[in-house]
C-alpha positions as CSV (number, residue, x, y, z in Angstrom):
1,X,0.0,0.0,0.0
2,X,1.5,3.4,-0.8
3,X,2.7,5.5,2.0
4,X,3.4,2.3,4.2
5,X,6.4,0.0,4.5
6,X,5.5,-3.4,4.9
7,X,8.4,-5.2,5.6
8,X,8.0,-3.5,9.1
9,X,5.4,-1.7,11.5
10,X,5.7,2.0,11.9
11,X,8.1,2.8,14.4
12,X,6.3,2.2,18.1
13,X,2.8,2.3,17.2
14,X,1.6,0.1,19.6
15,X,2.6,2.5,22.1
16,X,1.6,6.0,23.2
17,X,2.7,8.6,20.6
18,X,5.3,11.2,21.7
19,X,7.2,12.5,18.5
20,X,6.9,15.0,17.1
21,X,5.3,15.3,13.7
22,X,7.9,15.6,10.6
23,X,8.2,19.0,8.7
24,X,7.2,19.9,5.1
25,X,5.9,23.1,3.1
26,X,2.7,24.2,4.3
27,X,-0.3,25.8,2.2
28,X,-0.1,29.0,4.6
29,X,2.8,30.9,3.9
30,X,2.7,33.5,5.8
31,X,1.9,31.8,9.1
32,X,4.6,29.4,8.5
33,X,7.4,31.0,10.8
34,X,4.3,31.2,13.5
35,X,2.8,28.5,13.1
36,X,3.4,25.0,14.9
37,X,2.1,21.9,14.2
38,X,-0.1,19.7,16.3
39,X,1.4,17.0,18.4
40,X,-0.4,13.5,18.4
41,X,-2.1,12.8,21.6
42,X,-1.2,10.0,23.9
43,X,-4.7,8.9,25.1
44,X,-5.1,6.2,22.6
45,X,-3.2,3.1,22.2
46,X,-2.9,1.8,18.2
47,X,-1.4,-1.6,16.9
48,X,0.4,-1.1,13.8
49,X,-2.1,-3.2,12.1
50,X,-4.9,-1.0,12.5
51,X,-3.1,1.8,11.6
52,X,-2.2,0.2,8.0
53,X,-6.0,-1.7,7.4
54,X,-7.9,0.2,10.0
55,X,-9.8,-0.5,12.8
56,X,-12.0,-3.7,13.2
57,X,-15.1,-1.5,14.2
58,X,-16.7,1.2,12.1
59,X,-16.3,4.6,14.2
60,X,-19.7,5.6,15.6
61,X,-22.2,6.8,13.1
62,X,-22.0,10.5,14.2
63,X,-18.5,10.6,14.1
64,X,-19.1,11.1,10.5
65,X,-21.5,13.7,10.7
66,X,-21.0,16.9,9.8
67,X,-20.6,19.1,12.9
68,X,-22.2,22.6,13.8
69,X,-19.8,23.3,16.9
70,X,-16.1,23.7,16.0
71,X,-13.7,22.1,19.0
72,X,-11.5,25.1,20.7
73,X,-8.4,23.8,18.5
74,X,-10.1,24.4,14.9
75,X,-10.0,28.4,15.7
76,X,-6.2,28.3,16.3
77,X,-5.6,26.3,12.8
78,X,-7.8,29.0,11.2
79,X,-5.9,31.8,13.3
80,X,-2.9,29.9,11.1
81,X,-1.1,29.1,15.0
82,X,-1.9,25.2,14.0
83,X,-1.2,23.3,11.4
84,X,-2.4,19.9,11.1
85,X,-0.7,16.8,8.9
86,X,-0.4,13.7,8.6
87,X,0.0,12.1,12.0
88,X,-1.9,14.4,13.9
89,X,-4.9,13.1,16.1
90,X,-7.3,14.8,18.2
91,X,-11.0,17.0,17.9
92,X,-9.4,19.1,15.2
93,X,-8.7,16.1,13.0
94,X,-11.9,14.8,13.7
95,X,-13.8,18.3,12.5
96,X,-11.5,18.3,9.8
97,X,-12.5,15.3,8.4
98,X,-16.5,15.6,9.0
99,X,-15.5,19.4,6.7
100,X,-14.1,17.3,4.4
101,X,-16.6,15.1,3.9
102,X,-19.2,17.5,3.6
103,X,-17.3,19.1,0.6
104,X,-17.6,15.2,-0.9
105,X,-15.0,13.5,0.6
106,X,-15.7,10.1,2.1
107,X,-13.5,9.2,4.9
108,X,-13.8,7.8,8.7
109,X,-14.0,10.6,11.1
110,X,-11.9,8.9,13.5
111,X,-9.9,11.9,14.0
112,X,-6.6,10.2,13.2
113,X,-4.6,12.1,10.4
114,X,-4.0,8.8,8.0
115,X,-3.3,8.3,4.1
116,X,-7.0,8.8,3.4
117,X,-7.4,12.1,5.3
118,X,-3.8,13.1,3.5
119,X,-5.6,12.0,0.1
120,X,-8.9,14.2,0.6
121,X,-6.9,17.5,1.7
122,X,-4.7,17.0,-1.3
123,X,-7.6,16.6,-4.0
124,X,-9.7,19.3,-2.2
125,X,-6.7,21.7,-2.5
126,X,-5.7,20.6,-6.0
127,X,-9.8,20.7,-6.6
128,X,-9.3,24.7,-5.3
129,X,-6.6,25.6,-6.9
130,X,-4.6,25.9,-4.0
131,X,-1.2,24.6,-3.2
132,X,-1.3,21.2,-2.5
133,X,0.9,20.0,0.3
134,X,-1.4,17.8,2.3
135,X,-1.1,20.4,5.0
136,X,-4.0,22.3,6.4
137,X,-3.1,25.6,8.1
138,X,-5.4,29.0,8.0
139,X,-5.7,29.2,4.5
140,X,-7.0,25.6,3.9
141,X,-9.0,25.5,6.8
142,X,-10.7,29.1,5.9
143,X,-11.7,27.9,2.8
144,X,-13.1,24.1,4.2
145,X,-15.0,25.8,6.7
146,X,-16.2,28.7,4.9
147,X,-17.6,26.8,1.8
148,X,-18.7,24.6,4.5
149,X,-20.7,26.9,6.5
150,X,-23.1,27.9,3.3
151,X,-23.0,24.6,1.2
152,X,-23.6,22.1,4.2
153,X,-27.1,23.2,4.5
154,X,-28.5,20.1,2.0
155,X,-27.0,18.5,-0.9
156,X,-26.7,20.6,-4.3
157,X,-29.8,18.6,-5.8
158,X,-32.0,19.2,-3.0
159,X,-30.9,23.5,-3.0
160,X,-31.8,23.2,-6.5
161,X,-35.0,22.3,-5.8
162,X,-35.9,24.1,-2.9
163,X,-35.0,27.4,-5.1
164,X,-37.8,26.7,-7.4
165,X,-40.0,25.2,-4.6
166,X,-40.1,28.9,-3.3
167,X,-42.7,30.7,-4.4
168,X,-41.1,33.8,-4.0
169,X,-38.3,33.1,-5.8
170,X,-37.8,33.7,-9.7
171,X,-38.0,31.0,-12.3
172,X,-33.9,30.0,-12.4
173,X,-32.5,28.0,-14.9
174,X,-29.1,27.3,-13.7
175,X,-28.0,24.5,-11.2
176,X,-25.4,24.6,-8.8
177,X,-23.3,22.8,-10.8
178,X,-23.5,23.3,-14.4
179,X,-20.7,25.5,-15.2
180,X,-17.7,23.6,-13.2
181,X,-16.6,22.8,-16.5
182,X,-16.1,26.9,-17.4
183,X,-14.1,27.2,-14.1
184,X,-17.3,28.2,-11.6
185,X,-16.7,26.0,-9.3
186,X,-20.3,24.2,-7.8
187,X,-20.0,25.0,-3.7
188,X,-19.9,29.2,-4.9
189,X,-22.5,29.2,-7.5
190,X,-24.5,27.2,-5.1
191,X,-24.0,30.0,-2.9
192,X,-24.3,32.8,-5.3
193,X,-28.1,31.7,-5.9
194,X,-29.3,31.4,-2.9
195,X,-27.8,35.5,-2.3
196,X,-29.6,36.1,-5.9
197,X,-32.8,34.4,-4.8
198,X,-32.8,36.4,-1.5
199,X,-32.0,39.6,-3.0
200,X,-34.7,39.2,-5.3
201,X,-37.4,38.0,-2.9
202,X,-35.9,41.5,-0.7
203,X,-36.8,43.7,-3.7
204,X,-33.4,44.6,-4.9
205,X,-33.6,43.3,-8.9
206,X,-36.1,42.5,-11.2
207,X,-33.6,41.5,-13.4
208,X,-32.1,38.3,-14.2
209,X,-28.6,38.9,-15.6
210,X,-26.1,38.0,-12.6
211,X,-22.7,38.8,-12.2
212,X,-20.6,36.6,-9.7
213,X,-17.1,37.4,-8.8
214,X,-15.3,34.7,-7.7
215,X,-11.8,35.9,-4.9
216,X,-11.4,32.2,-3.6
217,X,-9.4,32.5,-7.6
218,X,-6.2,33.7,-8.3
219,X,-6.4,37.0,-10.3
220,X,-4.4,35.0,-13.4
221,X,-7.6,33.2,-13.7
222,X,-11.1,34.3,-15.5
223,X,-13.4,35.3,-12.4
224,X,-15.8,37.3,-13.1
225,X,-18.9,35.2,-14.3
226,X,-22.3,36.7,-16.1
227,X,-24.9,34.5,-16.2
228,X,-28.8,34.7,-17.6
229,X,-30.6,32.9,-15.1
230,X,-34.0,32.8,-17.0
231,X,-32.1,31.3,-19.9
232,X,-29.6,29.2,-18.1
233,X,-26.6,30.4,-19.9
234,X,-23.2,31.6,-18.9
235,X,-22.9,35.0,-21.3
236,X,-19.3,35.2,-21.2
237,X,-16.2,35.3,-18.1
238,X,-13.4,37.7,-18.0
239,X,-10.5,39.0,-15.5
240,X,-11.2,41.1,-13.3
241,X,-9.0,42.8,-10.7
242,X,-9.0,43.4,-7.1
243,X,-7.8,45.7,-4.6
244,X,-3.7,46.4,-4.1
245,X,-4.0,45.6,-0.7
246,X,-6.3,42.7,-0.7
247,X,-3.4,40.8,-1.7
248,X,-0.7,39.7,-4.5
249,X,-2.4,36.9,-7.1
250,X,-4.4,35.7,-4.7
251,X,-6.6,38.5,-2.9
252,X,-7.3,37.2,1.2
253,X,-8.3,40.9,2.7
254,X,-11.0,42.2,2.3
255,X,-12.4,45.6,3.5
256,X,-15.4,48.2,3.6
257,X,-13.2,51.2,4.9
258,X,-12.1,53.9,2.9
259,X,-8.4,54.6,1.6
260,X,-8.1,50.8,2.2
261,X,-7.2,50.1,-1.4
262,X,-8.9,46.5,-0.8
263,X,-11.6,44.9,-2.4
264,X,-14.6,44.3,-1.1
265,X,-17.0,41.5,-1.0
266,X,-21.0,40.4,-0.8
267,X,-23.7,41.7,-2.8
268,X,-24.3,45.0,-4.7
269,X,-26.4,46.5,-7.5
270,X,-25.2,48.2,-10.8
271,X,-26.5,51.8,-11.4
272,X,-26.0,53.6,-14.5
273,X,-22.8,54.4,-16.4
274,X,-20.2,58.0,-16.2
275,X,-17.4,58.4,-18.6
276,X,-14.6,59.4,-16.3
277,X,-10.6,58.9,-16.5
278,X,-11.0,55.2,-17.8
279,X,-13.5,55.7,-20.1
280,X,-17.2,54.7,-19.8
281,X,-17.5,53.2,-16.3
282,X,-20.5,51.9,-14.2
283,X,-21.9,52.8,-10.8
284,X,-22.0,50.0,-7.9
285,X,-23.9,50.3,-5.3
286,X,-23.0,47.6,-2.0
287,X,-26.0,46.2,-0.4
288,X,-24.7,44.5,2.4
289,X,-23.7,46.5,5.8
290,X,-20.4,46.2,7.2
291,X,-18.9,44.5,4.3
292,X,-19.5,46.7,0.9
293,X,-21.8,49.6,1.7
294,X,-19.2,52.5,1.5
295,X,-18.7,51.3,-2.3
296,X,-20.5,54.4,-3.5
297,X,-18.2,56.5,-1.2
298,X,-15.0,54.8,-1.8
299,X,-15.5,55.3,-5.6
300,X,-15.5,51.9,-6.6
301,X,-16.9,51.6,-9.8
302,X,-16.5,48.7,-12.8
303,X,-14.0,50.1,-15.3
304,X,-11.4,49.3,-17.8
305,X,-8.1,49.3,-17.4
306,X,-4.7,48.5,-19.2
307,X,-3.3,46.8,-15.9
308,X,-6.3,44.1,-16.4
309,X,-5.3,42.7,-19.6
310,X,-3.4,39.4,-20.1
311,X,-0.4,41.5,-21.2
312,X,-0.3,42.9,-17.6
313,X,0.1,39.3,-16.2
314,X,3.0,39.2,-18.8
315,X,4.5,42.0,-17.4
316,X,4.5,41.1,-13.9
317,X,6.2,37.3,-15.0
318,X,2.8,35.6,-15.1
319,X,2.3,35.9,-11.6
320,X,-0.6,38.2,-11.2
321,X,-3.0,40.5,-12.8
322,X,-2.2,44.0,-12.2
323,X,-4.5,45.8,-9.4
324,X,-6.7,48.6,-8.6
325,X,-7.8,50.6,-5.4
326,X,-10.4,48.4,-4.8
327,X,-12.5,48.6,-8.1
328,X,-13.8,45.4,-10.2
329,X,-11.5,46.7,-13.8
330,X,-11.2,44.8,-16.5
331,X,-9.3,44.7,-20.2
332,X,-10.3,47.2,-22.6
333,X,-11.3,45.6,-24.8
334,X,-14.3,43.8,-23.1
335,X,-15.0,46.3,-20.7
336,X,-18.0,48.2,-22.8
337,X,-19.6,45.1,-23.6
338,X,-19.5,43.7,-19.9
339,X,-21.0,47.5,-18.4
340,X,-23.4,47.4,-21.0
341,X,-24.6,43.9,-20.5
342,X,-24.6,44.3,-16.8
343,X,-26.0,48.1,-16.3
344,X,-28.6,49.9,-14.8
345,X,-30.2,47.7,-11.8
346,X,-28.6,44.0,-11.9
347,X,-27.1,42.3,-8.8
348,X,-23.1,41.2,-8.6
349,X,-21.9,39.2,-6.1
350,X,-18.4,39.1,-4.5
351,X,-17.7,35.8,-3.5
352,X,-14.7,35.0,-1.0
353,X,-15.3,32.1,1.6
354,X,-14.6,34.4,4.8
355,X,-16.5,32.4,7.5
356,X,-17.8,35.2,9.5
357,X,-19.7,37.1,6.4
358,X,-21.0,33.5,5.1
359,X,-22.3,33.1,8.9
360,X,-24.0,36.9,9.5
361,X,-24.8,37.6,5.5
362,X,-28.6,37.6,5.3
363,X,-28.8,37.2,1.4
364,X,-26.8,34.3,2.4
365,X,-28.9,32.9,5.1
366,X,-31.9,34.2,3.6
């Protein structure tokens, strides 16, 4: 079996484990000075046989269900003061693994760090385009649990057909998966609708051209989305930039303060279009309190710039698009279509899975 020597046990597993656990990259960067990894406990006593084949008894039932209340440990591996890898044990491992599965993994939630746990954080990193290192430190974990948070709710299917089971809701075309293939991945569009569904049902669009930004992707990547729900169409995707200080290719800050020169994230609403310094420009208005509603007095607007073009990724040694102050800009030469597709009353959303706006967001919760 990969992973395992058999011409002998792993060293002392039959007894009480006390090493420490070996070092490697880790997905978070900049924690890694800070950062220390978890020591296996000593409670629980393991032959070397069950460690390779597993255990003769299935875990509980419940260890495998996904759990509402995070153990005390999770927060410090978010806080990117933990990181947890192969050979770790404990709650943390255990609320790892029920994250994982919710996010389609299928694994014991024994909360021993094993081959399959390594396998599922490596193909749910590689499946988010993040750096796969079998590690899971604050950036990992942030995503797991943010995704988590809004998608564990009920199964894609079953979202799908609650949305058109509501009889306030609009007649949507699109399921939660059907554009994984064009780079959206399924957990945020399943997400996105349920904020377009709520925002309809609160009055704020009669229209049915949605725009979803995606920040959980690098800016080197298309991630701006415009859909026709009432058609069930994907009209076309583009790059778009975000704020300076929201981060380098990937953004990870997000704020709603002025002179902040980051992005900003939830839902807003397109006015109507100015011709300023980059040309014809559009309006946005934020719609959620606390985390874009200063948008109209920060001045962030959708625009075009030179900065957002594939030749700016060039420039910078392909490893980012350039960036703005905080405004959504795009290449030049797509820009006028994209305002006038997307003008004068339709809703964007600015994805990013942060768990504390997926928790309090009300076009998220409904």
């Amino acid at each position: 079996m990969p992973g395992y020597d058999r011409r002998r046990p792993p060293a002392d597993l039959s007894s009480p484990q006390t090493t420490q656990p070996q070092q490697g990259p880790t997905t978070d960067r900049g924690n890694a000075d800070s950062a220390r990894d978890i020591p296996p406990q000593t409670e629980e006593r393991t032959s070397w046989l069950d460690a390779i084949f597993g255990r003769d008894k299935e875990p509980p039932a419940a260890n495998n269900a996904p759990t509402s209340a995070a153990p005390a440990e999770w927060a410090q591996v978010t806080g990117g003061s933990l990181l947890l890898r192969r050979g770790a044990r404990g709650e943390a491992v255990r609320f790892l693994q029920q994250q994982l599965n919710a996010n389609g993994a299928s694994i014991d939630a024994d909360g021993v760090f094993g081959g399959g746990t390594d396998r599922a954080v490596r193909e749910y990193q590689g499946a988010n385009r993040m750096t796969v290192d079998g590690v899971v430190g604050k950036g990992t974990a942030a995503r797991l649990a943010g995704v988590s948070a809004a998608a564990k709710k009920k199964p894609e299917a079953s979202e799908d057909r609650a949305r058109k089971q509501d009889k306030g809701a609009p007649d949507i075309a699109v399921s939660a998966g059907q554009f994984e293939g064009e780079g959206l991945q399924r957990a945020v569009l399943s997400v996105a609708l349920d904020v377009f569904v709520n925002g309809w049902k609160a009055g704020k669009t009669t229209k049915m051209i949605y725009t979803i930004i995606d920040f959980s992707m690098p800016s080197t990547e298309k991630r701006l989305f415009i859909l026709n729900l009432e058609a069930g169409t994907l009209i076309r995707k583009e790059l778009v930039t975000h704020g300076g200080k929201s981060g380098g290719n990937q953004p990870t800050k997000f704020s709603n303060r002025e002179g902040s020169n980051q992005s900003s994230i939830g839902l807003a609403r397109t006015g109507g279009t100015y011709e300023g310094k980059h040309g014809t420009s559009l309006y946005l208005e934020g719609l959620e309190e606390g985390y874009n509603s200063n948008m109209k007095d920060r001045h962030v607007v959708m625009h075009a710039a030179d900065y957002a073009t594939p030749e700016a990724i060039k420039a910078n040694g392909g490893t980012r698009l350039g960036r703005s102050e905080g405004c959504p800009a795009m290449d030049p030469r797509v820009a006028g279509d994209v305002i006038d597709t997307v003008k004068n009353g339709t809703l964007v959303f600015s994805y990013y899975p942060d768990p504390k706006y997926l928790e309090q967001s009300e076009y998220v919760n409904g």
